[in-house]
C-alpha positions, 0 to 999 in steps of 0.5 A: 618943205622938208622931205625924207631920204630913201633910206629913212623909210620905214613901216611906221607911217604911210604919209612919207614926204620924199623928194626923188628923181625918176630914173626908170618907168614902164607898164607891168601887164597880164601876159595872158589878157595883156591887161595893165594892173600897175605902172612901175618905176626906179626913183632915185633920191639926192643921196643916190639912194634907190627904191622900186615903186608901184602905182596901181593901175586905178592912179595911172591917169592921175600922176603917169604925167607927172613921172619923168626925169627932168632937167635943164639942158646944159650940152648937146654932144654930137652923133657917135657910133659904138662898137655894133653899129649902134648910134648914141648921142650924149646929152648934159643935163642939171638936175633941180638938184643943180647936179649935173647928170649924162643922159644917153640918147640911143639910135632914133631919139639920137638922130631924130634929136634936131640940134638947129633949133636950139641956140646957145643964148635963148635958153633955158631950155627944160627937158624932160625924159621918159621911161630911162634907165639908171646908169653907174659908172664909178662915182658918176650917175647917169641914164639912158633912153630905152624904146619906150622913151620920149622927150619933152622940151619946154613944156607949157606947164606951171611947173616947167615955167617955174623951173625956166624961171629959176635956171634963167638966173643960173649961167646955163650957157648951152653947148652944142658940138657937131655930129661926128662924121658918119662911121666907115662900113665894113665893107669900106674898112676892109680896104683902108691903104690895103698892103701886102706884106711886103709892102708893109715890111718896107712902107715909108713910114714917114708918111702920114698912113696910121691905120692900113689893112693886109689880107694873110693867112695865119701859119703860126705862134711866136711864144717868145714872150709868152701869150698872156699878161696881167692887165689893169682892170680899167685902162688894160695896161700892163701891171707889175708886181710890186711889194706883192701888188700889181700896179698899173703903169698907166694908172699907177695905182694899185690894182686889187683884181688884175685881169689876164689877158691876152697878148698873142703874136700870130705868126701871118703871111701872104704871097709876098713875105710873112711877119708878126701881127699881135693880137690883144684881147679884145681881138683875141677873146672873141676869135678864140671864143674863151679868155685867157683867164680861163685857159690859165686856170685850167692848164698845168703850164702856162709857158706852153701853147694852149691847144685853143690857138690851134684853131687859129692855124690857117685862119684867112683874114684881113687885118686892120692894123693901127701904127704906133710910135712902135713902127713909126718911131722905132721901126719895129715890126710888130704890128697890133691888130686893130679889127678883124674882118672875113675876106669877101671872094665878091668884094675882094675880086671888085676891089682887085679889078679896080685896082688893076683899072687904077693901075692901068690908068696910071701907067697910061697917064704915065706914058702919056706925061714921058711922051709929052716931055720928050717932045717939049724937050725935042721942040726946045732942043729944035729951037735952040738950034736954030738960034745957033743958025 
């Protein structure tokens, strides 16, 4: 049966044959009587062609049940959790265009989503969402559940069948990964390997600690090397001029909009020692409340401090650091802020007074083990001696 395209539709008929994938639907009602009057939807065409569409409220029974995004299940990934806390799951589906198309499950549907009932042999399996929205990254088409989404698997109809049938004589080997580990609290992230400053300055880097933590306060600016780069829009790597474009080193391609961001070395200490921490911009951007780009824009030299990072003087904070080949490696000491969390005065005193209790603990044990060991020794040096006799 031949159909028409999105962008071929036209005002000369009203009789279109088109073939389209359900990207989004939802109910539009009167916001005074909360009376329905149309069941809206986003459809989207093979040619990725998009159009808005009405049904009338008097159809709604006929064809609401028949809308939804439909395909078969090809990989199952495991439970992440994004920056928010917000939980998602990514699913594979192909399309009965055999397109293969990334369906995001976010929070309930993601978890309530039971992976042990389906087997990677028993397949296919045809599933089915509701109410999704459309989702475009670069070239790549994909959806997203929303609160009013639902999941259908395998549904006793005709047309499901018919599709099972037909995906049966297609590899559709399903592939299931396993739920990441469940995500840190802040209040656990805090005290990740927690340092002090000098503690930090002459760790071992050798052994295996890649991520750790140091409370400190902010006394200062390193403006050496300047507090801004230009940055590639995608991996935010730094860009370099060439032949009047900036080029991305990790990318290496040319960069049509660079970006400014930022690169601030914060001068930090504690009671122990002070050293350099970097701030780039995604720690930078949100403490300071601006972007570099705005600041540069707005500022007759840019070599100088801005007047914006005075606010970060005195700031008390703890610092999630993440090493690199930088400190591993080479031994250079500044150290890139991963995340940034306020100090809790009740936390912070729990995590002192079981740190004190550890300590104790140990040099209890320790005393213990040397008292031990000096009466093995004097046991075997009594031995020896009657040996001699």
């Amino acid at each position: 049966m031949s159909y028409t395209m999105l962008d071929a539709l036209n005002g000369d008929r009203d009789d279109w044959m088109i073939r389209v994938r359900l990207c989004r639907m939802w109910e539009s009602a009167n916001p005074n009587t909360g009376e329905k009057y149309s069941l809206d939807m986003i459809l989207m065409d093979e040619k990725e062609n998009i159009i808005h569409a009405t049904l009338p409220q008097y159809l709604f029974a006929r064809f609401k049940h028949l809308l939804n995004v439909v395909g078969c299940l090809t990989c199952v990934g495991g439970i992440k959790t994004v920056s928010g806390g917000w939980k998602n799951r990514d699913m594979t589906i192909m399309t009965d265009y055999s397109i293969t198309a990334t369906v995001t499950l976010w929070e309930k549907l993601a978890e309530l989503f039971d992976t042990s009932i389906y087997k990677q042999d028993d397949g296919p399996y045809i599933i089915i969402f509701t109410s999704t929205q459309v989702k475009k990254f670069k070239d790549d088409i994909g959806f997203s559940t929303t609160r009013n989404s639902r999941i259908y698997v395998n549904l006793d109809t005709p047309y499901v069948a018919s599709l099972r049938e037909r995906f049966s004589e297609i590899s559709t080997k399903l592939e299931i990964s396993v739920d990441s580990p469940p995500s840190m609290l802040p209040e656990e992230k805090m005290f990740i390997n927690r340092m002090t400053i000098k503690e930090l300055l002459v760790g071992d880097w050798s052994e295996d600690i890649k991520v750790l933590t140091v409370r400190a306060e902010i006394f200062g600016i390193d403006n050496a090397n300047g507090w801004h780069y230009i940055g590639c829009k995608v991996c935010f790597t730094k860009a370099t001029p060439q032949d009047g474009v900036y080029t991305c080193k990790n990318c290496h391609e040319v960069i049509d909009y660079p970006l400014i961001m930022f690169r601030i070395a914060i001068k930090v200490k504690d009671k122990s020692g002070d050293t350099t921490f970097i701030l780039f911009n995604n720690i930078a951007e949100p403490l300071l409340d601006t972007s570099a780009n705005k600041i540069v824009n707005k500022s007759n030299n840019n070599k100088d401090i801005p007047k914006e990072f005075e606010s970060l003087l005195g700031k008390d904070i703890i610092f999630k650091l993440r090493l690199n080949d930088y400190n591993l490696v080479e031994g250079k000491h500044n150290f890139t802020v991963g995340e940034i969390f306020e100090p809790r005065q009740v936390l912070e005193e729990e995590y002192e007074s079981k740190k004190s209790k550890e300590i104790h603990h140990d040099e209890k044990r320790r005393r213990i083990s040397t008292k031990e060991d000096e009466e093995n020794n004097k046991g075997c040096d009594e031995e020896n001696g009657a040996d001699k006799v």
